[in-house]
C-alpha positions in Angstrom: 61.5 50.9 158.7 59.0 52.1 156.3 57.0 54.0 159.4 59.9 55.6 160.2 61.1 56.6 156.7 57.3 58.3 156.9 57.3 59.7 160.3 60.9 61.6 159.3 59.6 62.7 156.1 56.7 64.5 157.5 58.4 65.9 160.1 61.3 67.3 158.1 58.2 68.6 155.8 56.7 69.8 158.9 59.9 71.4 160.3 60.8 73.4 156.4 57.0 75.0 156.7 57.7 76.0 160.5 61.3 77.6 159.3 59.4 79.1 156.5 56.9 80.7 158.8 59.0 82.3 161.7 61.9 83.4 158.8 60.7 86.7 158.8 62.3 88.6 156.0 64.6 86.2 155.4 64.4 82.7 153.2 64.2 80.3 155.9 65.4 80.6 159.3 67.4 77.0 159.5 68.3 77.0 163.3 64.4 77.0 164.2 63.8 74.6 161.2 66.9 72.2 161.9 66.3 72.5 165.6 62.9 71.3 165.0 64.2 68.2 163.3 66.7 67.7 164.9 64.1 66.8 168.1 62.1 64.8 165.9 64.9 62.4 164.9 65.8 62.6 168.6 62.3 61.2 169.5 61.6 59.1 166.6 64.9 57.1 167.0 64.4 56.9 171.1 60.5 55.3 169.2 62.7 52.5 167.4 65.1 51.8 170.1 62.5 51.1 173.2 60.7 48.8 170.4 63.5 47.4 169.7 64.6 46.6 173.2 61.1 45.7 174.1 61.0 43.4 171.3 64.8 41.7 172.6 63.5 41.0 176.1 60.4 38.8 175.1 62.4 36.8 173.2 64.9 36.3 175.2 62.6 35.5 178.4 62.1 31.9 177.0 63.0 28.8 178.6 
């Protein structure tokens, strides 16, 4: 849990700066920013739940 607390923090860091960069005259431009995250949460939670599944089958494989 403590990867992906991480992994979402530097992405959502990662995704502000990106916002910041494109916004142009404006403050931030949250569509590109929130869209950004938005596929990182995507992908980081589709991350945990093959592990998790992954992790299910070898266990229940046994006898």
């Amino acid at each position: 849990m403590k990867r992906l607390a991480l992994s979402l923090l530097f992405f959502l860091v990662l995704s502000v700066a990106v916002g910041f960069l494109v916004s142009g005259p404006e403050f931030l431009d949250w569509s590109v920013a929130g869209g950004l995250f938005a596929i990182a949460v995507a992908g980081e939670g589709l991350r945990f739940w093959m592990r998790r599944s992954r992790a299910k089958k070898r266990e229940s494989s046994g006898i």
